[in-house]
C-alpha positions in Angstrom: 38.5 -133.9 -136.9 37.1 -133.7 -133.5 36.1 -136.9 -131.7 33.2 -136.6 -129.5 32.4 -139.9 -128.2 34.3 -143.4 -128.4 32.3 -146.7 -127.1 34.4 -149.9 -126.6 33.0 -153.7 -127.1 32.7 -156.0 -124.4 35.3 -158.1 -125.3 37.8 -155.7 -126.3 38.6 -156.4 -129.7 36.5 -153.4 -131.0 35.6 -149.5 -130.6 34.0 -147.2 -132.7 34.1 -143.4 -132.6 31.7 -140.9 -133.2 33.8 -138.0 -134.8 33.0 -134.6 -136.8 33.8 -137.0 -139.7 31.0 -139.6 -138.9 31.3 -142.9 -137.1 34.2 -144.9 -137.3 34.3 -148.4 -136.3 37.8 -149.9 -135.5 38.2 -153.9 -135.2 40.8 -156.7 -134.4 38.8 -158.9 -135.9 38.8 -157.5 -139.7 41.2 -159.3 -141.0 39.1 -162.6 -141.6 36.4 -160.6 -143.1 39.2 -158.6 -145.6 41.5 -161.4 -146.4 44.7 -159.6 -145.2 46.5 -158.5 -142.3 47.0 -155.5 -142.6 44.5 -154.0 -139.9 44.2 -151.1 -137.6 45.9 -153.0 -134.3 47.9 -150.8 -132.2 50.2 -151.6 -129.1 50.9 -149.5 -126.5 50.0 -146.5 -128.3 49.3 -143.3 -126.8 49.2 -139.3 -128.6 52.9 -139.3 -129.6 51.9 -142.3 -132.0 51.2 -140.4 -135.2 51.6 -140.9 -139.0 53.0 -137.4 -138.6 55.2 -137.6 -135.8 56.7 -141.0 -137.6 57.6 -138.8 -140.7 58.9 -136.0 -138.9 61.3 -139.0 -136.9 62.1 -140.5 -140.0 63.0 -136.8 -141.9 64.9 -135.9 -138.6 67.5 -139.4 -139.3 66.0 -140.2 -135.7 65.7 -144.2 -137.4 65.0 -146.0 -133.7 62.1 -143.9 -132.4 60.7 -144.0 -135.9 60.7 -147.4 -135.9 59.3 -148.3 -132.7 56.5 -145.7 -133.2 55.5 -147.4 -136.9 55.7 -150.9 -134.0 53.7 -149.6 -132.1 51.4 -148.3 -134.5 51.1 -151.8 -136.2 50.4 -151.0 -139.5 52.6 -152.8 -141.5 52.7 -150.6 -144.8 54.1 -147.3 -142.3 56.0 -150.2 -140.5 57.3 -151.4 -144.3 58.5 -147.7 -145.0 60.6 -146.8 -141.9 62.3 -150.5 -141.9 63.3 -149.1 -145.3 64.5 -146.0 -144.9 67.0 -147.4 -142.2 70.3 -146.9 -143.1 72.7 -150.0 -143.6 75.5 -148.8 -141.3 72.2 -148.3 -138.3 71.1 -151.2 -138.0 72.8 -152.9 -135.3 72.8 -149.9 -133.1 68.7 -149.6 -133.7 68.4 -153.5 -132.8 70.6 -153.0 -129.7 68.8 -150.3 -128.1 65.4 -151.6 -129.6 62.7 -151.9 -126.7 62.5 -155.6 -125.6 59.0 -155.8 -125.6 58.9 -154.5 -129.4 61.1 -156.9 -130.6 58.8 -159.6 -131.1 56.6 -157.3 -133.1 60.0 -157.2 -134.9 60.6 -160.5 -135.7 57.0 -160.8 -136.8 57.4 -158.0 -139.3 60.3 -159.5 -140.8 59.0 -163.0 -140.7 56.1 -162.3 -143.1 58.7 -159.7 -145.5 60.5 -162.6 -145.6 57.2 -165.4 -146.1 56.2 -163.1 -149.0 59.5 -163.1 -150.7 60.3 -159.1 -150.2 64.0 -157.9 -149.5 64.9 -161.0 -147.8 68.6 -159.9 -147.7 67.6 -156.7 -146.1 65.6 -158.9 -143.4 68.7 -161.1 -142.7 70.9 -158.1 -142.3 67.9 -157.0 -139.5 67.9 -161.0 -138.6 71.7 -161.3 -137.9 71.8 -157.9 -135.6 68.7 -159.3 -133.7 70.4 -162.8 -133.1 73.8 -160.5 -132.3 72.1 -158.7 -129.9 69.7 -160.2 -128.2 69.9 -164.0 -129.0 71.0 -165.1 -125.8 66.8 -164.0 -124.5 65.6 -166.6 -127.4 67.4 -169.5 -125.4 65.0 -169.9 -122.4 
């Protein structure tokens, strides 16, 4: 797919692209409209942020960068699929070398696993590292 043209709006919150495929319309605001949250929303994303590149990362054992790629890419069913293919014994050394500005986007993701009743023992094994590790930031 080629993309020849892409047109922002005004505020921001939408673009649309005109591609080989046809026009595609990309919005922060669909998630009223669909009833979910799940909604193409990236952060800080730039050509390394790839569905690919995340399962090559993820193939490769390389569990960090996957992770903060699927973060970045804010989709939370790719963001659901690396947080589970983390090994046990890696968490804590993913949350202590997790970028700092990524790990709200962490705690948000784990705050709606655990809202919606899924592997909430998995989240406070992700929970406890977080607090271990970078607790001390929450205070102020």
């Amino acid at each position: 797919m080629r993309i020849k043209n892409v047109c922002f709006s005004p505020d921001g919150t939408q673009f649309a692209a005109a591609t080989t495929e046809g026009l595609i319309i990309y919005s922060n605001n669909a998630h009223s409209r669909l009833g979910g949250s799940d909604y193409f929303n990236p952060y800080e994303i730039d050509e390394s942020v790839t569905l690919e590149n995340i399962i090559a990362k993820v193939q490769s054992e390389e569990h960090l960068t996957a992770l903060v790629l699927a973060l970045r890419l804010n989709i939370a069913e790719v963001t659901d699929t690396v947080y589970k293919c983390v090994p046990v014994n890696s968490v804590s050394l993913i949350v202590a070398h997790m970028p700092e500005m990524l790990l709200l986007k962490l705690l948000q993701f784990l705050a709606t696993e655990i809202e919606n009743g899924r592997e909430i023992h998995w989240s406070m094994v992700w929970l406890e590292s977080i607090l271990k590790y970078h607790g001390a930031k929450f205070e102020k």
